[in-house]
C-alpha positions in Angstrom: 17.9 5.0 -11.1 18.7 1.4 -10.6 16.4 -1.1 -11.8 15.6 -4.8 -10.9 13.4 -7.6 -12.6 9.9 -8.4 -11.3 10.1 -11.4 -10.9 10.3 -13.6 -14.1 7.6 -10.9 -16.1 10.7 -9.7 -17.9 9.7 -6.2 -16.4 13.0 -4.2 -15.1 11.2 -1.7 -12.7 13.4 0.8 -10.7 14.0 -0.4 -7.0 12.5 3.2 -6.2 9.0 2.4 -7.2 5.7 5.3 -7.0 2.7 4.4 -5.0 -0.3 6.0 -6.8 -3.0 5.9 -4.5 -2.0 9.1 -2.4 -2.7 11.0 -5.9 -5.8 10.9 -5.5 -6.1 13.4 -2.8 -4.0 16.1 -4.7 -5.6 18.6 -7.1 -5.6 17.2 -10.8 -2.8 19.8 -12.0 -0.6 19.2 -8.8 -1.1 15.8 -9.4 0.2 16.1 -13.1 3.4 17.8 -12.2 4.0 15.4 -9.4 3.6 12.6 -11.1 5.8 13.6 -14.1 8.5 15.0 -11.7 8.8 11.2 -10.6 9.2 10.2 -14.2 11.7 12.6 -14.7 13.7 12.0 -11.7 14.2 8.3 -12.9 10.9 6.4 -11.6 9.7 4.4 -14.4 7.1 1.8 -12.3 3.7 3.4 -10.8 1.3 1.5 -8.9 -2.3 2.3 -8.8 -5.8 1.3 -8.7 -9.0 1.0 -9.7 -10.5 1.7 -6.6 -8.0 5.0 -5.8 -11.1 7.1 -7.1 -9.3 9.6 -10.0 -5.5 7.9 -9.4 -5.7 6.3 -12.7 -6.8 9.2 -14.7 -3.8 11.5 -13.5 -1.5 8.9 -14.3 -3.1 9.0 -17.6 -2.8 13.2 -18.4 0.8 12.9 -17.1 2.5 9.9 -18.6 0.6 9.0 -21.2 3.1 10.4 -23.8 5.9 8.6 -22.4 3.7 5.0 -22.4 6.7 2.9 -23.6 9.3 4.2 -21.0 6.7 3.3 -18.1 5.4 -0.4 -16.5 2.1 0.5 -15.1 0.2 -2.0 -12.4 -3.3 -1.2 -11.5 -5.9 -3.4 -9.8 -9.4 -4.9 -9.3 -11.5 -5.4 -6.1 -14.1 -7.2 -8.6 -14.6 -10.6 -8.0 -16.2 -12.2 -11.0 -15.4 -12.2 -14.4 -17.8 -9.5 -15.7 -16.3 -7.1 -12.8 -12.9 -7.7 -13.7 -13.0 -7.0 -17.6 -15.4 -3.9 -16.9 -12.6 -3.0 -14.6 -10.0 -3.3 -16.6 -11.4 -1.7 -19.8 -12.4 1.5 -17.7 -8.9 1.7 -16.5 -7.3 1.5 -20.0 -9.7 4.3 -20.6 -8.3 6.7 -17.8 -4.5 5.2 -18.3 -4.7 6.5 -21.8 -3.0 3.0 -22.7 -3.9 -0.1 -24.9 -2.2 -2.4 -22.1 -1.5 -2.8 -18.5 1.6 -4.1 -18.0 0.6 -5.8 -14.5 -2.9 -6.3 -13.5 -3.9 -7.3 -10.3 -6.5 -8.7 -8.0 -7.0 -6.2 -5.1 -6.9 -7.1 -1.2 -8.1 -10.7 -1.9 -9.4 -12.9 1.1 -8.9 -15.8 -0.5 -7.0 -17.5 -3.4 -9.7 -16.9 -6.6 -10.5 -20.3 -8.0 -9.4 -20.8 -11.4 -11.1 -23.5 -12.5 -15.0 -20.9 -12.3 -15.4 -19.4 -15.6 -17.5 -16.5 -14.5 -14.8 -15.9 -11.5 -12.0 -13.5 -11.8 -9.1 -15.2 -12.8 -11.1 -16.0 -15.8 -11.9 -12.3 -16.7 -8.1 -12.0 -16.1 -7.1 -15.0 -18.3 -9.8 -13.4 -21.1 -8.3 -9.9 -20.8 -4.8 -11.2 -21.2 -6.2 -13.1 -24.5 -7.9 -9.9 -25.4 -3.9 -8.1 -25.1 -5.8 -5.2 -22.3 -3.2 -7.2 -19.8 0.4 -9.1 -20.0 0.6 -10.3 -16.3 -1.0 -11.6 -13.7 -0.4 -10.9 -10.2 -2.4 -11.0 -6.7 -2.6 -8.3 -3.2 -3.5 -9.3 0.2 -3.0 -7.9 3.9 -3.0 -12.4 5.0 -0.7 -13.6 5.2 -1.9 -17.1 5.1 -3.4 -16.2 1.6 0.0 -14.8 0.5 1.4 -18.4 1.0 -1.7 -19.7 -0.5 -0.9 -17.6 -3.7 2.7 -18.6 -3.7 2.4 -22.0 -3.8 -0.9 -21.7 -5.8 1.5 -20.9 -9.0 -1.0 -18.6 -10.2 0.3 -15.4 -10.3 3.3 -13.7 -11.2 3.8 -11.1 -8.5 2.3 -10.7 -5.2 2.1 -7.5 -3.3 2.1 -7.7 0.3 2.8 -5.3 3.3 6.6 -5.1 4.2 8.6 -3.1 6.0 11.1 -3.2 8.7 8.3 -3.9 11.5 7.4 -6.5 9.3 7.0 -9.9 11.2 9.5 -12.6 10.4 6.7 -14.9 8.4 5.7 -11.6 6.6 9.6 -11.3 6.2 9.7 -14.5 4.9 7.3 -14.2 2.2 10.3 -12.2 0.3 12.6 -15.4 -0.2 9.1 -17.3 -1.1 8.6 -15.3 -3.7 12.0 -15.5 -5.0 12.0 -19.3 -5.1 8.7 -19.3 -6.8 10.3 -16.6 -9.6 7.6 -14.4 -8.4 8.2 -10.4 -8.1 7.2 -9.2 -4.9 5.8 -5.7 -4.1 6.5 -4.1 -1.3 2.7 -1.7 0.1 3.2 0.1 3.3 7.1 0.5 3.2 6.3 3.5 5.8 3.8 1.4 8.0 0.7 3.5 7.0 3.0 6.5 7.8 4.2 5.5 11.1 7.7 5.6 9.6 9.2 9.1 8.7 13.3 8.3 8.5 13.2 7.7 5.0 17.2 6.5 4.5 16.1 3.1 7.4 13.2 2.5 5.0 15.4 2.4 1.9 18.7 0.7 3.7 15.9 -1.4 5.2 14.8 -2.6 1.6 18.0 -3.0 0.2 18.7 -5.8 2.0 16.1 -7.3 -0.2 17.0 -7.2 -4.0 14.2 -8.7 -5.4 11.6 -6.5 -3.5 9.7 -3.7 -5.2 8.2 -0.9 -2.7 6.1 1.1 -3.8 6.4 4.3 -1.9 3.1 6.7 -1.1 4.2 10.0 -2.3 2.0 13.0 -2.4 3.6 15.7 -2.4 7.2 17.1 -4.0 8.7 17.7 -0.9 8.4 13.2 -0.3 9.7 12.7 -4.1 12.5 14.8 -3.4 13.4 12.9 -0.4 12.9 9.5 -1.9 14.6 10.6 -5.5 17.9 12.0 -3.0 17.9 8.8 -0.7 17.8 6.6 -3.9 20.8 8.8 -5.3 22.8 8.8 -2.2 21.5 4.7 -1.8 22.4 4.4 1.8 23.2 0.9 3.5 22.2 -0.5 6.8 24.9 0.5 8.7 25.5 0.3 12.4 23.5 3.9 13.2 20.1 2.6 11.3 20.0 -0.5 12.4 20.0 0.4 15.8 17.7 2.9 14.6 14.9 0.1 13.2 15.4 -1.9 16.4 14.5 0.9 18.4 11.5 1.5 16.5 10.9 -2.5 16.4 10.7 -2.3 20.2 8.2 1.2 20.2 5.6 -0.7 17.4 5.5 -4.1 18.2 2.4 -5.4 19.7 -1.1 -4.0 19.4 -0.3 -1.8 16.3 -2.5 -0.7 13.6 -1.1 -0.9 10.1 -4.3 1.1 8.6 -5.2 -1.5 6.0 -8.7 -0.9 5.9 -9.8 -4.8 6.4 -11.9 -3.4 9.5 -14.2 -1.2 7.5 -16.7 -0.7 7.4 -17.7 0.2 11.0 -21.9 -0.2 11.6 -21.5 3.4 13.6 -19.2 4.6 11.6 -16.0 4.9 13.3 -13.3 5.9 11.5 -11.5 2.6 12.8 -8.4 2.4 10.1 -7.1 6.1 11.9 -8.7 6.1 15.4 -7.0 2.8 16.2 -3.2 4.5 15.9 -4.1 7.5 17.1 -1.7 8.0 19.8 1.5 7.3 17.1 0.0 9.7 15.1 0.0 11.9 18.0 3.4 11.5 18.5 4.5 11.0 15.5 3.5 13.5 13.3 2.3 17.4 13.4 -0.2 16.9 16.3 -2.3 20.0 16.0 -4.0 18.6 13.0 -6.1 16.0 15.3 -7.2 18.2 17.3 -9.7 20.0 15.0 -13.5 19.7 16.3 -13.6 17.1 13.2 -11.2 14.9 14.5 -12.9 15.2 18.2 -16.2 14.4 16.9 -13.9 10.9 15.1 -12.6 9.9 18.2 -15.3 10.5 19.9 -17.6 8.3 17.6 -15.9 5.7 19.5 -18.2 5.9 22.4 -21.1 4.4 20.0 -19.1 1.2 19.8 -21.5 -1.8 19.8 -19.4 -4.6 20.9 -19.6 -6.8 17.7 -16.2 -7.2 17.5 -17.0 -7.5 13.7 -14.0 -5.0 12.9 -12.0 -7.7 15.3 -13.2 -10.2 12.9 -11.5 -9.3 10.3 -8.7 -7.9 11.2 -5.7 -10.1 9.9 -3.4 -8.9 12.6 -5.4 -10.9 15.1 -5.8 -7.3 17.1 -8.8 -6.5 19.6 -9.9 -3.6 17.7 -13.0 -2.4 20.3 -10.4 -2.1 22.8 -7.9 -1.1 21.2 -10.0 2.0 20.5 -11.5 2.3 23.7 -7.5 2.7 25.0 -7.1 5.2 22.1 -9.9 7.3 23.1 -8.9 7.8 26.8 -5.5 8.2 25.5 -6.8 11.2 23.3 -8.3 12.9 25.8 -5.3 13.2 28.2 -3.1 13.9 25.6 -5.6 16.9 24.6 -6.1 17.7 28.6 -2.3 18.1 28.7 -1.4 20.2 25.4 -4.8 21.9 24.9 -3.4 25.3 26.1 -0.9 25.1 23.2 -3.6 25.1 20.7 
């Protein structure tokens, strides 16, 4: 499995990198064999977190005896220092590890301030002293605040989303990160699962050498597709690239990337799904969102208030209450016109 440094860390991780937060909705034993199927197929980086519920304590049953072959990378939603070194000690505990080779701050809306000694960076900068941590590095969906921690010089990787859909400032962030001798890791490589050809994703990435994804696998069937596309290590030839273009054209505009930023929803909506519900209509095994559930979801959409609160924060500027208001009428037709299928 080929292998590239992150960044200046002195980590070689393997350019076909595990995702850990899909783990977490597999049984504990499935889990265990998956995970250990990915380590024996040549992955040696997995990425996880503290807030992925039990990701972190599979990781820990299956790889645990194989510590020194592994680079593990989990994160912290905490914000203050007491959060962050509770957070990091519990995840040591589930790792099954003395060290995490990469910690991270988790989905942060802002740069953290160094300079407050009972903010996060100072639990990080304390757990590092303590040897619990050996890097530093930072996630965010902003891409204002991923050029904010760039030029900030505070952390040593940064983990972004990126994919071929991928605007050309989020594009850009890559070569930032390469100037700055910062890794960068690649979340959403499959655009919250609106991408399926798995060969454009990796030709797509390729093009990047210094860029890490992390790819959401949960179950064997997507590690044997990612460990056979890695082998075969397709480039972007001709027949893809007019492939991603299409799919360029067919995404662009009001798209939801399923980042969460939006929830919660006062009414509960389910926004992060029932906002790209028509491409995962037709883009996936549709039958599934057609339960009575996933009618009662969409229909939840009616109880919209109008704050526009989701719209607030979503960082791809996108007028969420419509948005679902369009998906909704689109669900409907689409279950008016395949209904007798069911």
């Amino acid at each position: 499995m080929y292998k590239i440094p992150l960044g200046n860390t002195g980590l070689l991780v393997t350019k076909t990198a595990m995702g850990c937060l899909p783990v977490q909705r597999c049984d504990v034993d499935y889990a265990v064999k998956l995970l250990r199927a990915a380590y024996e197929g040549g992955i040696n980086y997995f990425d996880t977190a503290n807030a992925y519920t039990d990701s972190e304590m599979k990781i820990g049953l299956a790889l645990s005896d194989v510590r020194d072959k592994i680079v593990l990378s989990t994160k912290s939603q905490a914000r203050d220092r007491e959060g962050v070194l509770a957070h990091i000690e519990n995840s040591l505990r589930m790792l099954k590890t003395d060290y995490i080779d990469l910690f991270q701050f988790h989905q942060v809306p802002e740069v953290p301030d160094p300079k407050d000694p009972n903010g996060a960076y100072a639990g990080a900068l304390e757990a590092r002293e303590r040897g619990w941590i050996r890097h530093i590095g930072v996630t965010t969906h902003r891409v204002k605040v991923a050029e904010e921690c760039i030029a900030s010089g505070l952390f040593e990787t940064l983990q972004f989303p990126f994919s071929y859909i991928s605007s050309e400032r989020d594009l850009a962030l890559a070569d930032k990160c390469r100037e700055a001798g910062m890794g960068y890791i690649a979340m959403k490589g499959l655009a919250g699962g609106m991408l399926t050809n798995v060969r454009a994703c990796h030709a797509f990435m390729k093009q990047y050498p210094n860029v890490v994804p992390i790819w959401g696998i949960q179950t064997m069937e997507e590690l044997h597709q990612w460990l056979t596309v890695a082998e075969e290590d397709p480039d972007l030839d001709e027949e893809l690239a007019a492939f991603i273009q299409k799919e360029r054209q067919e995404l662009s505009g009001s798209f939801c990337r399923s980042c969460g930023y939006c929830m919660p929803c006062p009414v509960g909506i389910e926004i992060r799904n029932c906002a790209r519900m028509n491409m995962l209509l037709r883009r996936s095994p549709w039958q599934q969102y057609m339960t009575p559930e996933w009618q009662a979801k969409m229909n939840k959409i009616e109880d919209c208030l109008e704050c526009r609160s989701c719209a607030s924060r979503c960082p791809y500027q996108l007028d969420t209450p419509n948005l679902l208001k369009y998906m909704l009428k689109d669900y409907r037709e689409f279950y008016e016109t395949h209904k007798d299928l069911l």
